[in-house]
VOBA-1610 file (N, C-alpha, C; in pm, whole numbers, padded with zeros to 5 digits, always signed):
BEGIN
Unk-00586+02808-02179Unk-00509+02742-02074Unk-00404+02649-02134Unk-00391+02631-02261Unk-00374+02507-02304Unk-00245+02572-02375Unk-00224+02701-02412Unk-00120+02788-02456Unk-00072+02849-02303Unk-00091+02844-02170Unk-00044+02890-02078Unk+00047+02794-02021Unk+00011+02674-02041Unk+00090+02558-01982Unk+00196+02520-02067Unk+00198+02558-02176Unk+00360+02546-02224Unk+00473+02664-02229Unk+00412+02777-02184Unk+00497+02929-02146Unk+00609+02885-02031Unk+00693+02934-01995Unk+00782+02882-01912Unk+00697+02898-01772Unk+00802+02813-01671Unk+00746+02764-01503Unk+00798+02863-01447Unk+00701+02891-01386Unk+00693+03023-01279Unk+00795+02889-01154Unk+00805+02913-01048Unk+00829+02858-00920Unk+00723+02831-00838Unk+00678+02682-00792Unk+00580+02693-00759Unk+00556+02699-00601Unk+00497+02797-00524Unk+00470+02844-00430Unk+00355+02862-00402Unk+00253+02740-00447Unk+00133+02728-00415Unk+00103+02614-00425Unk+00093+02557-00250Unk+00102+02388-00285Unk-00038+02391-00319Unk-00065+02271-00320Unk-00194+02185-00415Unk-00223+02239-00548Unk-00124+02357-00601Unk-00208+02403-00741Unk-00128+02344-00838Unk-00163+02290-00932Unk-00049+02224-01028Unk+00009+02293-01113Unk+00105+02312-01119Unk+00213+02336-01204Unk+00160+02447-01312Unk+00081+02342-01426Unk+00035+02434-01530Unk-00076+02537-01509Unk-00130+02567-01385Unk-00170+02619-01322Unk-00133+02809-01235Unk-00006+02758-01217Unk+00111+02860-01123Unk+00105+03001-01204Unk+00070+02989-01401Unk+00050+03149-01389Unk-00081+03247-01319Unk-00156+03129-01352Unk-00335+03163-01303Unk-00283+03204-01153Unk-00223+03186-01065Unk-00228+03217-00930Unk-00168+03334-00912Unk-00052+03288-01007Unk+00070+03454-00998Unk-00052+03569-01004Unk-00077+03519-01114Unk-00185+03633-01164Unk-00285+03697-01067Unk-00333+03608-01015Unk-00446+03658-00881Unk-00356+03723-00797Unk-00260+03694-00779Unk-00187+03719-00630Unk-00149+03849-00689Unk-00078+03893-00788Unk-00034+04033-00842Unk-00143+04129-00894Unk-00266+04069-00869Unk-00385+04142-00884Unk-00451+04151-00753Unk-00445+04090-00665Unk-00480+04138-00510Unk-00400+04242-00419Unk-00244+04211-00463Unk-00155+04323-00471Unk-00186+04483-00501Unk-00179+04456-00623Unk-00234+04601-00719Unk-00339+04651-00618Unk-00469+04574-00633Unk-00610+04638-00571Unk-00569+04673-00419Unk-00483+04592-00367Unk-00447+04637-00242Unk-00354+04741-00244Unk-00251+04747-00286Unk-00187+04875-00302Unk-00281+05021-00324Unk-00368+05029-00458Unk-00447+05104-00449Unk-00538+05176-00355Unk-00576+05056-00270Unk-00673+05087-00125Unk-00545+05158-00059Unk-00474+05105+00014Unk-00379+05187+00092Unk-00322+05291+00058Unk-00310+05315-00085Unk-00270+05451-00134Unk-00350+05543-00106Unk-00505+05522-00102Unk-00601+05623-00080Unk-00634+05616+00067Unk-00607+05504+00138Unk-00617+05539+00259Unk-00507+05678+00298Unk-00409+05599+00257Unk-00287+05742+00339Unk-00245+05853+00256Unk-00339+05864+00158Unk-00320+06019+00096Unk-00475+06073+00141Unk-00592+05960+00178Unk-00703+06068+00275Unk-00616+06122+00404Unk-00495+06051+00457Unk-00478+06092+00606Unk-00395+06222+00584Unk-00324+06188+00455Unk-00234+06266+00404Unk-00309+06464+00431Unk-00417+06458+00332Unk-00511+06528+00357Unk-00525+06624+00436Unk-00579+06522+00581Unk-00644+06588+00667Unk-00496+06657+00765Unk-00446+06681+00734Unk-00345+06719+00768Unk-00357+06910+00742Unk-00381+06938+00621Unk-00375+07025+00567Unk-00271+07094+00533Unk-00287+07208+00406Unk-00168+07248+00343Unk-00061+07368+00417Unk-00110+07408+00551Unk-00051+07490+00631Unk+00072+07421+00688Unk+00014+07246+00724Unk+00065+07174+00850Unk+00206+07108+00759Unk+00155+07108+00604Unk+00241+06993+00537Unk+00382+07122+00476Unk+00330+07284+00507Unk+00425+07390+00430Unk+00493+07375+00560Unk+00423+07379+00668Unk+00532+07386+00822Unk+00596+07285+00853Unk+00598+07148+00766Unk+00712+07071+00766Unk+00810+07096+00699Unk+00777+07139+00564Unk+00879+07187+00501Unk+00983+07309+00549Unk+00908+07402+00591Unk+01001+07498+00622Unk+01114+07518+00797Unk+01031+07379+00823Unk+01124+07336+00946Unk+01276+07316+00888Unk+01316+07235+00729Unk+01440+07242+00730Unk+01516+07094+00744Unk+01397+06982+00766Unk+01400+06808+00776Unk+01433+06774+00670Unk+01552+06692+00681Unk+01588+06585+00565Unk+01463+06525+00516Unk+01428+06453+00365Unk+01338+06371+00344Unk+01261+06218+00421Unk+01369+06203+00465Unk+01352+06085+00576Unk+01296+06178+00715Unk+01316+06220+00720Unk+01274+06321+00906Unk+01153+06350+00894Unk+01155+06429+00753Unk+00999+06498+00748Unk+00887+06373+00698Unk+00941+06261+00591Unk+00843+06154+00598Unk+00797+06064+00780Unk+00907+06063+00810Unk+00875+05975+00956Unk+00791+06073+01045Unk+00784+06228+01032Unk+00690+06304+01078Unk+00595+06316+01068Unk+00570+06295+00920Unk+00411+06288+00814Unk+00383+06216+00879Unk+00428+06086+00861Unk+00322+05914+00917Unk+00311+05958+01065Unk+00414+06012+01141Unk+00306+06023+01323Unk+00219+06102+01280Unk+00197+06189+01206Unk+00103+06324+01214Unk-00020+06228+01150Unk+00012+06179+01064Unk-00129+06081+00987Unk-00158+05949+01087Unk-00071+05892+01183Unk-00134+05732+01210Unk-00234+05740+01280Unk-00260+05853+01330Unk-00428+05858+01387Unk-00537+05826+01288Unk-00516+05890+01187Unk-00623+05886+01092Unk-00600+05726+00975Unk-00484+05696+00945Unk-00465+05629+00884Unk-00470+05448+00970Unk-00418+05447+01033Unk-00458+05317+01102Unk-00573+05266+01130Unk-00694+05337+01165Unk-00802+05267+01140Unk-00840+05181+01064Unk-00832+05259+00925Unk-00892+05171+00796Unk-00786+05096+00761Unk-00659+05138+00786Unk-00522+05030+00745Unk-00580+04879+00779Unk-00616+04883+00948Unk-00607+04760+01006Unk-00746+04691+00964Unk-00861+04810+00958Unk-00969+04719+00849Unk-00884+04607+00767Unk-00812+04714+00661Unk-00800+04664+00531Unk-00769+04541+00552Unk-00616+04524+00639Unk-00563+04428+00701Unk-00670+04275+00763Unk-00754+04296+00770Unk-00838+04179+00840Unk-00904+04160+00721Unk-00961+04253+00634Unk-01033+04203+00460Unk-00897+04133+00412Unk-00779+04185+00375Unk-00660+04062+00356Unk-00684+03930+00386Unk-00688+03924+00528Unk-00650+03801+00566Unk-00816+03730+00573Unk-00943+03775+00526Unk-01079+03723+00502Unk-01054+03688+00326Unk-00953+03734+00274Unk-00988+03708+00121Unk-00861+03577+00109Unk-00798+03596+00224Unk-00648+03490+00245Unk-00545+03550+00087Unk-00573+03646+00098Unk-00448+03737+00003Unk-00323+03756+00121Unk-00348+03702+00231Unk-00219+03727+00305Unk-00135+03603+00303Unk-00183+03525+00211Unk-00097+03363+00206Unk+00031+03408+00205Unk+00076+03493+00166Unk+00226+03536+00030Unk+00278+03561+00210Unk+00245+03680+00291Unk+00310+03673+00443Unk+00291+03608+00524Unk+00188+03538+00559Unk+00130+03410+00686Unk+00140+03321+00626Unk+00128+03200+00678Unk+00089+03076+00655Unk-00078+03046+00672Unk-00129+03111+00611Unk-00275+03112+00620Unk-00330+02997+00540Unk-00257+02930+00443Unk-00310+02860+00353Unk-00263+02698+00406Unk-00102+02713+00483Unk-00035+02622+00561Unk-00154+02566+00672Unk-00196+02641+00789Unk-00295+02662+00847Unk-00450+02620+00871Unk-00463+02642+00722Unk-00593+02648+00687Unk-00594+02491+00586Unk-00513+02466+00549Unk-00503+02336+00493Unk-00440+02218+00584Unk-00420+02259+00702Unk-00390+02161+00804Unk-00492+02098+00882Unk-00596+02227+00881Unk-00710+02187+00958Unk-00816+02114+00841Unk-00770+02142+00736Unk-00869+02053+00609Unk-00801+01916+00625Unk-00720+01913+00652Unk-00613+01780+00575Unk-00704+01663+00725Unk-00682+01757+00839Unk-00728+01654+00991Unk-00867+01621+00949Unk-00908+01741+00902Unk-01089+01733+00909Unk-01118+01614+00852Unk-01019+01606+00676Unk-01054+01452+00605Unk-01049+01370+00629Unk-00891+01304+00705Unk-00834+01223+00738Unk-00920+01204+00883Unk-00981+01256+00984Unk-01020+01184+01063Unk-01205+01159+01049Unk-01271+01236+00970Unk-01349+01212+00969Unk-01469+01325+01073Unk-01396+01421+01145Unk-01431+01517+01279Unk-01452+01637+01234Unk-01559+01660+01127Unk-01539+01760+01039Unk-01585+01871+01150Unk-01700+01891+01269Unk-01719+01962+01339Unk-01617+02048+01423Unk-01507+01955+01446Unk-01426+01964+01570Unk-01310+02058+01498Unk-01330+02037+01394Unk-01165+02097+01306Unk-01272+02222+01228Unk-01357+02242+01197Unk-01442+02339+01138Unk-01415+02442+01278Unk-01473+02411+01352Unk-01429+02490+01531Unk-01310+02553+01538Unk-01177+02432+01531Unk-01067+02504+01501Unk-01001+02650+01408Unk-01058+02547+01290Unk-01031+02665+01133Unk-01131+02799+01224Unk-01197+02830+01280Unk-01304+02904+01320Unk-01217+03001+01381Unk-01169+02938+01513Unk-01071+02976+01644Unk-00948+03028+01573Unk-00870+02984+01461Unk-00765+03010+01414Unk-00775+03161+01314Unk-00859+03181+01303Unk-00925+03267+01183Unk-00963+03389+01280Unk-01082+03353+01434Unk-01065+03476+01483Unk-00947+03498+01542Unk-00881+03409+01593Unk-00732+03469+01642Unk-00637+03535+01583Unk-00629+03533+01418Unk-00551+03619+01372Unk-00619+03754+01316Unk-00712+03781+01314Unk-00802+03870+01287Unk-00818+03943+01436Unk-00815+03910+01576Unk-00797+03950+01654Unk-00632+04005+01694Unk-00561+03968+01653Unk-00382+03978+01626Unk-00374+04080+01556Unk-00451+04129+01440Unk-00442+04220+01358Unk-00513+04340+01414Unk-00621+04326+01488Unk-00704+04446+01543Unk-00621+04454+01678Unk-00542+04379+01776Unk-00466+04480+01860Unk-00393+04514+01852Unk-00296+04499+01745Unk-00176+04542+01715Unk-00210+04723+01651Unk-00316+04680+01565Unk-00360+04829+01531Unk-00384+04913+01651Unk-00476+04818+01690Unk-00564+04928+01821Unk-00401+05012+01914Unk-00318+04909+01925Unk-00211+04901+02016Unk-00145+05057+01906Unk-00124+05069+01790Unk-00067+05170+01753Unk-00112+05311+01749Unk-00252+05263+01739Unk-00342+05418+01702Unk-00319+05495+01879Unk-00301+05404+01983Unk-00304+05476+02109Unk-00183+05507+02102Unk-00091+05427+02041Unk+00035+05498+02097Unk+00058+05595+01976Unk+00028+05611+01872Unk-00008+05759+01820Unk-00074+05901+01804Unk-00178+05882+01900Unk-00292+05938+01891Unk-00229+06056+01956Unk-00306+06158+01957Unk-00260+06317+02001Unk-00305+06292+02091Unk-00256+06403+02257Unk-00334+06379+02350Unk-00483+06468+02345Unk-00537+06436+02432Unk-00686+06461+02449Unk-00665+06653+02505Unk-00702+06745+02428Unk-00706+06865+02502Unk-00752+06852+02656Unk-00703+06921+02745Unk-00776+06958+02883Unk-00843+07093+02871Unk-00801+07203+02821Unk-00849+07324+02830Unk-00792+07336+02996Unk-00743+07337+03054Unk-00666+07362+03174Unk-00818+07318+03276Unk-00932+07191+03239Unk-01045+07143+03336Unk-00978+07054+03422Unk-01048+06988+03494Unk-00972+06934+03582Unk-01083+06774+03537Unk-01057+06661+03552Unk-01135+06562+03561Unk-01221+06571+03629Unk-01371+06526+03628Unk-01490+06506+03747Unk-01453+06376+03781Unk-01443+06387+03868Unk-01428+06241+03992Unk-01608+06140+03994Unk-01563+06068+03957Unk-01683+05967+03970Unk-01684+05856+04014Unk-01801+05824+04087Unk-01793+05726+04177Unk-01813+05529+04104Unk-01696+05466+04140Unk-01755+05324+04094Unk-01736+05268+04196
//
């Protein structure tokens, strides 16, 4: 540590961490990155997948620019792929690797800063609580909200609905 703190200064974008500190964070943060990149890569090359090699030759031979036929792939996959996306998405923001896009750490150190300063550690523990399922709830309807508006429709087989009584 003692050879890390005289290497040049990163920019520091992690309040409370000091200075000689800032590569140790880079470091985590470009390693939660990576591992996260990795997860999502295998999420959307499983969706990729299930697609199969008939469905992915009959894009091709439709004749779609690279941009047409990618924006086709992802509707054809967000059924399958959004599920575990928006998992992943809520493990993000449980490991607070989403500091770098939210203010999760802003947030979450606001409700520490009240908790100290007033002494109401219950009342602000409640909060941090409420604030934590609310964005974790933000993240699961926004998903939920996409997978419906992607989803294939439901076959009928030309049945008709059974009418049921409520």
């Amino acid at each position: 540590m003692m050879r890390a703190s005289n290497a040049p200064q990163l920019p520091n974008i992690y309040p409370g961490t000091s200075d000689a500190f800032q590569h140790v964070a880079w470091g985590i943060t470009l390693t939660l990155a990576f591992g996260s990149a990795g997860h999502l890569a295998e999420i959307f090359l499983a969706a990729r997948s299930t697609l199969g090699q008939f469905r992915l030759e009959q894009m091709t031979v439709l004749g779609l620019s690279p941009l047409s036929r990618t924006a086709l792939l992802m509707r054809e996959c967000a059924a399958v792929a959004l599920p575990p996306t928006g998992a992943r998405l809520v493990h993000h923001l449980h490991n607070t690797a989403f500091a770098a896009l939210f203010p999760v750490t802003d947030l979450f150190g606001f409700v520490q800063g009240l908790s100290t300063s007033t002494f109401r550690v219950f009342e602000f523990i409640a909060l941090g609580c409420m604030i934590y399922v609310a964005l974790s709830g933000l993240i699961w309807f926004v998903t939920r909200a996409l997978e419906a508006a992607y989803a294939p429709p439901a076959p009928t087989h030309g049945r008709r609905k059974a009418f049921v009584w409520s």
